[in-house]
Backbone bond lengths (Angstrom), bond angles and torsions (degrees), N, CA, C in turn:
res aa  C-N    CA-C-N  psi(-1)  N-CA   C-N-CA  omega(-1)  CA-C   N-CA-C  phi
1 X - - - 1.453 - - 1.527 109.07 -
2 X 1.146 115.73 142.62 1.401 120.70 -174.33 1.652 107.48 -83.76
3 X 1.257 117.16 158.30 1.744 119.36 -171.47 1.527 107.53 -94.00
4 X 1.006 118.07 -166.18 1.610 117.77 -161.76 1.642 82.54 -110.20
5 X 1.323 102.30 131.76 1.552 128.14 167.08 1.239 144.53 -91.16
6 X 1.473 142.29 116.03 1.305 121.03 -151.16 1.720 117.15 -54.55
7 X 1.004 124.35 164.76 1.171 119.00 -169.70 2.013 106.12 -81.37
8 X 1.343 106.91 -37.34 1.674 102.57 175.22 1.573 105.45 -47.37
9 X 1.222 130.00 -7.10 1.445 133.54 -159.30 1.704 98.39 -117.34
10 X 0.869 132.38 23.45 1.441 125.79 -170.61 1.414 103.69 -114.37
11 X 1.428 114.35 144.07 1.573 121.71 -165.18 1.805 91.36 -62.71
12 X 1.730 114.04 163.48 1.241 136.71 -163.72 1.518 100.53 -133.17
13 X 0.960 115.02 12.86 2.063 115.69 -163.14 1.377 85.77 -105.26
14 X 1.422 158.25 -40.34 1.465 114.10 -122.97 1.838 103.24 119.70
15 X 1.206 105.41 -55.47 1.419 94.33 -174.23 1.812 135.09 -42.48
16 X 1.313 111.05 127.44 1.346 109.11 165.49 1.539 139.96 -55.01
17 X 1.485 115.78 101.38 1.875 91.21 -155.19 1.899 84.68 -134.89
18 X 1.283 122.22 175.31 1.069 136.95 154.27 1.420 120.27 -63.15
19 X 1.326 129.09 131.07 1.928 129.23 170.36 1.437 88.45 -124.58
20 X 1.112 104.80 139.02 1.383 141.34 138.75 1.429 104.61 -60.12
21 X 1.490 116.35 118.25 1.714 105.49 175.07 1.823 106.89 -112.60
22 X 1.195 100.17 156.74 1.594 115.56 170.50 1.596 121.32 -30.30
23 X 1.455 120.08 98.99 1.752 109.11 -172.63 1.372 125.61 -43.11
24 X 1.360 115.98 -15.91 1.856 139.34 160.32 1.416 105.49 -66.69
25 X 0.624 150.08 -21.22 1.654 140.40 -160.61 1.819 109.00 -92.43
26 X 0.893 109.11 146.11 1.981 110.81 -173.36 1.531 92.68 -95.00
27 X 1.317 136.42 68.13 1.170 160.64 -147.15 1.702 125.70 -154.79
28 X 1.263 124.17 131.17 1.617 104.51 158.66 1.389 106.55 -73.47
29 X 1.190 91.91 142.78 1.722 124.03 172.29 1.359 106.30 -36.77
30 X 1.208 125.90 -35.34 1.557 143.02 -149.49 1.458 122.83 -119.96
31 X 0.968 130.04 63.35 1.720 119.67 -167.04 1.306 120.43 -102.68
32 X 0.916 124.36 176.79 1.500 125.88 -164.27 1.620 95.42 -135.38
33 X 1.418 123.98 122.43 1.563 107.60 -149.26 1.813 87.15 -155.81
34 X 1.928 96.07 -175.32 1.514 102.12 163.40 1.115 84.13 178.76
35 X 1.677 111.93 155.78 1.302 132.25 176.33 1.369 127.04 -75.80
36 X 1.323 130.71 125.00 1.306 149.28 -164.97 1.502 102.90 -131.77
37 X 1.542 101.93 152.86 1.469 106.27 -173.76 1.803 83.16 -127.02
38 X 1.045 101.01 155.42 1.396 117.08 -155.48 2.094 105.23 -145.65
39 X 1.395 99.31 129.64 1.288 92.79 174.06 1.728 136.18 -60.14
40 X 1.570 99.72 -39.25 1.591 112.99 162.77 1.255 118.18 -61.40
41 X 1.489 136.97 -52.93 1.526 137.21 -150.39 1.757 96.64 -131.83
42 X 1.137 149.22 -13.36 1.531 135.59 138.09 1.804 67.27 134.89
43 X 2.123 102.46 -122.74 1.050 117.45 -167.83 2.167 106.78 -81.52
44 X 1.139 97.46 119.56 1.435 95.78 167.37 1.638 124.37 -134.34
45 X 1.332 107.03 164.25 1.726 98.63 -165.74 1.500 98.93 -90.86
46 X 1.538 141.22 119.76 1.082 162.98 166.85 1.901 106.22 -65.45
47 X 1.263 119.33 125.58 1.741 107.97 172.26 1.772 98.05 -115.67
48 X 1.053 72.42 -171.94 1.887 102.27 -168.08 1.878 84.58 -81.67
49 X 1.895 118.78 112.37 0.925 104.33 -162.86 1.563 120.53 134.90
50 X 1.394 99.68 -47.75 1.719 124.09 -178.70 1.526 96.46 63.18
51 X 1.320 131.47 61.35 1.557 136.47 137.28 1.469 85.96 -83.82
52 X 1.283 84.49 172.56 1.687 113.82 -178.63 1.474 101.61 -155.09
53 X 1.238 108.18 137.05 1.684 115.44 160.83 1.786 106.90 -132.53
54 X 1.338 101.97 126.07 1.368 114.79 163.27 1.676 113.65 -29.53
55 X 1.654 118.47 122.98 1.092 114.12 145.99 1.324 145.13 -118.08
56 X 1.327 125.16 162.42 1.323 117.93 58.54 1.932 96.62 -118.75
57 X 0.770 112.93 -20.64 1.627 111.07 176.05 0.974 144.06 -26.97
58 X 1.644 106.11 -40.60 1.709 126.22 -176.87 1.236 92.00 -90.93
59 X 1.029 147.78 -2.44 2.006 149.13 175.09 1.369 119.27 -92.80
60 X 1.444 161.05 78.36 1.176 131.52 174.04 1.378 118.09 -73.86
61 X 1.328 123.71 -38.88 1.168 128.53 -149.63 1.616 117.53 -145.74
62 X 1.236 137.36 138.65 1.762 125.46 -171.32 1.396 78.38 -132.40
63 X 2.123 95.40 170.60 1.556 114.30 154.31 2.145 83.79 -163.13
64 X 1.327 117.92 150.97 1.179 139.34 121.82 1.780 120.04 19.34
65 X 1.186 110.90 80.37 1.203 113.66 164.98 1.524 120.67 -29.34
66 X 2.026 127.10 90.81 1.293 108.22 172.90 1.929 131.67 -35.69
67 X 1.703 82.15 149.85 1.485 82.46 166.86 1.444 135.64 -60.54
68 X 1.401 145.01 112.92 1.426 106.38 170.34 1.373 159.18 -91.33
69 X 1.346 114.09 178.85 1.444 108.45 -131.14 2.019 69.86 -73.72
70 X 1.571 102.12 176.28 1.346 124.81 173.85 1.184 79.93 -113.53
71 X 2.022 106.31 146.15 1.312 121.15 178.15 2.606 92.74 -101.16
């Protein structure tokens, strides 16, 4: 399994990845997200959901959407 990655390092396309979010945020810890650029707030992290939190702040940390399991 790959380790948690700084967030300046996290894909910018579109991709689906895991964030680690800010222990301040009224949020799970855990989101499943991707970067969107947005007319109000520039680049922000988009989740599964269409919340949005301003970034780069609400992000500390990404890794790689696991594979899944085959049933």
């Amino acid at each position: 399994m790959t380790d948690w990655q700084p967030i300046e390092t996290a894909p910018l396309d579109g991709t689906r990845i895991l964030l680690a979010m800010h222990p301040d945020l009224a949020c799970d810890r855990v989101q499943i997200g991707y970067a969107a650029e947005t007319v109000m707030w520039g680049l922000c992290w988009r989740f599964d959901g269409e919340h949005t939190v301003e970034a780069p702040a609400s992000a500390t940390h990404w890794m790689p959407l696991p594979e899944p399991l085959l049933a």
